[in-house]
N, C-alpha and C positions, 0 to 999 in steps of 0.2 A: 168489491171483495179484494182480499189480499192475493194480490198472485202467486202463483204455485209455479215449482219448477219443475218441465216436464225432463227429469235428469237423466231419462236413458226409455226407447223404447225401440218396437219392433211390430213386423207385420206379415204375415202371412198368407195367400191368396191364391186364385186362381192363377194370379201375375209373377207366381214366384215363390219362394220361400225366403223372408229377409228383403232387410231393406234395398239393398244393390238390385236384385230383381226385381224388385216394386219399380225402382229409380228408373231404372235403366229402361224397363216396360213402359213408366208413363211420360217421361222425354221423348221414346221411338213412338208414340200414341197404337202401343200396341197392345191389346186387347186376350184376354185367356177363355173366354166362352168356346162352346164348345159343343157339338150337336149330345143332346141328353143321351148315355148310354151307362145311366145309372141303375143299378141290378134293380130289379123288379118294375122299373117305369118306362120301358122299350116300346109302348104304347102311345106315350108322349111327344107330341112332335114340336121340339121346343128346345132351348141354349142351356145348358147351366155351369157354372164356372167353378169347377173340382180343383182340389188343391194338390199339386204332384207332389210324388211320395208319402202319400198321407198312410197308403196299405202297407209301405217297409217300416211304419212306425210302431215298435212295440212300448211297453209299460215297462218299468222295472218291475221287478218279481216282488216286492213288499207294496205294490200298489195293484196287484191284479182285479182287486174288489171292485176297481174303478175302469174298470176294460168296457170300452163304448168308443164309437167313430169322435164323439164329440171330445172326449176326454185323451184319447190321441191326439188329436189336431191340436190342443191345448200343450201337448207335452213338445210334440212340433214346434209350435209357435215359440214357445219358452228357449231353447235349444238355439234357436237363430240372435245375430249380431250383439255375443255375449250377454244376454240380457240374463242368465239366471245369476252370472256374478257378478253381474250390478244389482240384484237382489240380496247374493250373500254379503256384497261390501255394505250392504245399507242395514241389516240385518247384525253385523259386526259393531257396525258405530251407534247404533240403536236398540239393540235386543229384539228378539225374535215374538217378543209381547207388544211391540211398537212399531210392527209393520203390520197393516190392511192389506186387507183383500177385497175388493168391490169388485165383480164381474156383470158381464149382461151375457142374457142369453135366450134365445124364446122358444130352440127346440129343445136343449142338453141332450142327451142320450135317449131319445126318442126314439130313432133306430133301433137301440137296442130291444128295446120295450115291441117295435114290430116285427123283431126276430122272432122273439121270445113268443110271441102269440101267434106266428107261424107254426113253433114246435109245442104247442101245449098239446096236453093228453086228448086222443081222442072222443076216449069215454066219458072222463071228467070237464075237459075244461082246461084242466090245471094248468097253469106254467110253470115252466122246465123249473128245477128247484135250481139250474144255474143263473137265473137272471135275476139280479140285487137291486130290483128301485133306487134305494136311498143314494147307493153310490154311480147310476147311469143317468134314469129317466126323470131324477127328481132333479128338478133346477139346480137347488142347491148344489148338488152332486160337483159341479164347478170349480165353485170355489172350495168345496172341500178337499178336492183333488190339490189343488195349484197349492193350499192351507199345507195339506199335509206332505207333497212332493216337496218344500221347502222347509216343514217342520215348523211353522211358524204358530207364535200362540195369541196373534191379535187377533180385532174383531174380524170379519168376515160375512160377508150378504153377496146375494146376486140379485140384481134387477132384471125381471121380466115385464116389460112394458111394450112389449114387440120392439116394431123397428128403433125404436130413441133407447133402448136397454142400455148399449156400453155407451152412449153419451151423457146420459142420466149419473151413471157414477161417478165423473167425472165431479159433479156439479154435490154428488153426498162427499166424497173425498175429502173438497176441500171446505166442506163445513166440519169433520173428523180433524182433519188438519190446524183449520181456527181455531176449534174448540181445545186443541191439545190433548186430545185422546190418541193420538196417533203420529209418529215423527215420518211415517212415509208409509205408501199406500200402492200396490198391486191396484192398477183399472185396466181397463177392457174389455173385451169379450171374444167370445166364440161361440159359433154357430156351425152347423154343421149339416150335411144335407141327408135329407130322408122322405122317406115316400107319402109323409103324412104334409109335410110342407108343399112338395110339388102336385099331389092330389088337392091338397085345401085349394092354395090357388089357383088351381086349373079349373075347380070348381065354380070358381067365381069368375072364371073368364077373364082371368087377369095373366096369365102366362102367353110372351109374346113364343109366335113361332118362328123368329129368327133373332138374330141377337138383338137387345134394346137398344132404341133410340131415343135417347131423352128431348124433349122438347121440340121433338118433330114432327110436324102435323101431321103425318100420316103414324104416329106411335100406336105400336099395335099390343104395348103393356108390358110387363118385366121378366125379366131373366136371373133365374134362383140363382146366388154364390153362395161360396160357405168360407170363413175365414176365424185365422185368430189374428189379433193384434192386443198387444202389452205394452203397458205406460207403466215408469218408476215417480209418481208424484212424490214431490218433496218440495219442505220451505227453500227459498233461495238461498245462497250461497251468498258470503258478504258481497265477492267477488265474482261479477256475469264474464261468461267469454260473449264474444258478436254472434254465435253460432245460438248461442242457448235458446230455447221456445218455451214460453209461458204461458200457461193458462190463465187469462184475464179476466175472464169472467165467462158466467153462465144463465140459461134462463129457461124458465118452467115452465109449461103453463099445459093444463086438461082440460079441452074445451068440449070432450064429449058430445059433440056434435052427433057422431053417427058410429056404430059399429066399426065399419070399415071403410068408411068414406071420409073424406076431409070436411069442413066447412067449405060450402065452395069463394066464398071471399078470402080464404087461408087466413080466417080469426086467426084460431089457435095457434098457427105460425108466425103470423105476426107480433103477439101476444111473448112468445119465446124469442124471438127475434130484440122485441126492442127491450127485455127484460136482460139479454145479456148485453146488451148495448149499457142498459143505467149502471148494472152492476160491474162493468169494464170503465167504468165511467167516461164514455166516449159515444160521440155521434155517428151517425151512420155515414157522412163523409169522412171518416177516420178508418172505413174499412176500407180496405184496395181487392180484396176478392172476396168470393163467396161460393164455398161448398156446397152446391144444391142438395136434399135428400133425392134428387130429381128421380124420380124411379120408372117413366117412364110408361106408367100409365096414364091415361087420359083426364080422369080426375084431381088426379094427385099434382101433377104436373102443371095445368092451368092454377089448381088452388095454390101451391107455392108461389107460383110466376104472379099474383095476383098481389101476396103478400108482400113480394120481395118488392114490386112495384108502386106501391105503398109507400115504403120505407124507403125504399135506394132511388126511389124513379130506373131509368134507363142506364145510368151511369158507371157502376158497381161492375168491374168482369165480375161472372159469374161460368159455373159448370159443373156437370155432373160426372161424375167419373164410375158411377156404374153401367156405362155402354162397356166399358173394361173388366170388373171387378163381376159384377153383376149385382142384382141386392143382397148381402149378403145379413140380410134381417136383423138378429140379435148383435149382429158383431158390426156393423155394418157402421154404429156410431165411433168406435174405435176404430176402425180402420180408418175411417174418414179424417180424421183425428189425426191419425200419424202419416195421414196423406200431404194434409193440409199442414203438417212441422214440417216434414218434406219440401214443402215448397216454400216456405221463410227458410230454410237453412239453404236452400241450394237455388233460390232465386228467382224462381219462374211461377208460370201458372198453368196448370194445363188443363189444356183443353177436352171438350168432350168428344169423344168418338161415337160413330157411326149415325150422327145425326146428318142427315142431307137435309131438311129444306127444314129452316126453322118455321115452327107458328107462328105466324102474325097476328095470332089474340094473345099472344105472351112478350109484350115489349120489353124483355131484361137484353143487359148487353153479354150475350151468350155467347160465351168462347168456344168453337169446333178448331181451333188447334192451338197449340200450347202459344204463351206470351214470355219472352224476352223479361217483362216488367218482375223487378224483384218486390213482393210486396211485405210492410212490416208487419201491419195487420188484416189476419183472416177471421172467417166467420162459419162455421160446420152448422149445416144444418140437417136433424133428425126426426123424423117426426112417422108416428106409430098408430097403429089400430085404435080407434076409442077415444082420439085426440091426445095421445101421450106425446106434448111437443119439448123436445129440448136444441138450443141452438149454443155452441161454444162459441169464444172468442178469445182466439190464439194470436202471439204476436211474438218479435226479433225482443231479445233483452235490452239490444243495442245499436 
């Protein structure tokens, strides 16, 4: 593929608001989990990683329609390391018809939707006549938010494909882009936490009860985050600085294997893996790290480690940064994303947290603390319920 310029982004987490607390959190390899003491799930004895200030955050008054936890965190996320006026400058030299919008997201205002049936009538049923689907609890509701808080008249979608959601649009962007439908594109996502997420997987026995350990044999499953993270994609500039990070390429692949389990040889992740490899046009000793999706349950975990092994052998650093972050599902592929530019621009690689004793049926070369090694090119891995795999492949301009 043509490379795309990742020209301006941001991130927002349990680690911080904005990139400097991102930084500064995953250089000190410190960690934002948090014993769950999220309203209504005080019954759960389990981490989840809340994003501070997210309840000082209100809407402007011409967007109240869109009032939902998710659709805050969005306005949040926007808000940090000037990212909405590297929107309007790009907006300016392009028109307001020529910037996308591609988000992921696999709750959206979900929450709102289990308030709202909290307060339904007793006798009817009904719900309250204040809760508006279309602009909380419907996917879309996302992008239509970030659409109309900018005013802008391009296309617009959100990917729902669980966890691979904001990685996946990474990968439609810049076929938008190719195609010339579009001179620059809003990607990411947001996700945001709610009682239907930490019940679902609690149900499945997949919430650990202390914060995640990715790829530690004794891992006892994941730890829910909620996050926004923004990317300004655009064609390159004649002119690269050393600093700039490019999206190189991408890769896809549904291997529908199982509901919610992986293939346990990590097909489908290999599958995406070496599909963003052809389309970067680069081998897999050209990557110097690797973003796990490592999420820290047991299944998940060996079938990535199985894939990566495959393809990198032993050699490849590799880690997972949601011992930090936690999973933070729909968003989880953009964050990862402006993790891993993060680390091409400012040199390092970091390590995973709170893993003590790696598995010895997973031979990857797993980093538990940060590496010195400045590398050019990285590799984000996403991968989702139902086999929805996508893997980026980011690198230095220079």
């Amino acid at each position: 593929m043509t490379p795309v310029c990742l020209s301006h982004f941001t991130a927002s987490s349990c680690l911080g608001c904005g990139l400097d607390a991102t930084l500064t959190a995953l250089r000190a390899q410190r960690g934002g989990l948090a014993p769950c003491r999220f309203e209504g799930a005080g019954d759960l004895v389990t981490y989840v990683g809340e994003v501070p200030q997210l309840d000082d955050c209100a809407l402007p008054s011409r967007l109240t329609e869109y009032e939902c936890r998710n659709n805050r965190l969005a306005l949040l996320g926007l808000q940090q390391d000037g990212f909405s006026g590297a929107v309007e400058q790009a907006c300016a030299r392009y028109g307001r018809g020529r910037v996308g919008v591609l988000l992921g997201t696999s709750t959206a205002g979900m929450l709102q939707a289990e308030q709202a049936y909290a307060r339904r009538t007793p006798n009817t049923g009904a719900l309250p006549d204040d809760f508006i689907y279309r602009t909380t609890h419907n996917s879309y509701s996302l992008a239509a938010f970030v659409r109309a808080y900018f005013h802008l008249a391009g296309p617009a979608m959100v990917v729902s494909t669980a966890c691979s959601s904001s990685a996946k649009v990474f990968a439609s962007a810049a076929r938008l882009l190719a195609a010339g439908i579009i001179d620059a594109a809003i990607v990411g996502g947001v996700d945001s936490l709610c009682l239907t997420t930490l019940y679902g997987f609690n149900s499945l026995e997949l919430l650990s009860p202390e914060p995640c350990r990715p790829f530690d044999s004794d891992r006892k499953g994941l730890s829910i985050g909620e996050a926004a993270a923004f990317v300004l994609l655009e064609r390159p500039p004649a002119s690269l600085d050393a600093d700039t990070v490019l999206l190189l390429g991408t890769g896809e692949s549904s291997d529908a294997y199982h509901m919610s389990s992986p293939h346990p040889d990590g097909r489908g992740a290999a599958l995406a893996m070496a599909a963003a490899l052809r389309s970067a046009g680069l081998q897999a000793a050209d990557i110097d790290y690797i973003n796990l999706h490592g999420t820290a349950t047991p299944s998940n975990d060996a079938a990535e480690g199985q894939a990566v092994t495959a393809l990198f052998g032993s050699r490849t650093p590799a880690s997972s940064v949601k011992g930090a972050t936690g999973h933070t599902l729909g968003a989880a592929g953009g964050l990862e994303a402006v993790i891993s530019a993060l680390a091409l621009q400012y040199g390092f690689l970091p390590g995973g947290i709170n893993t003590l004793h790696l598995d010895p049926a997973i031979p990857i070369r797993y980093l538990s603390t940060n590496s010195a090694m400045a590398p050019r090119r990285v590799m984000s891995n996403s991968f989702g319920f139902g086999g929805t795999n996508c893997s980026l492949v980011l690198g230095r301009a220079l």
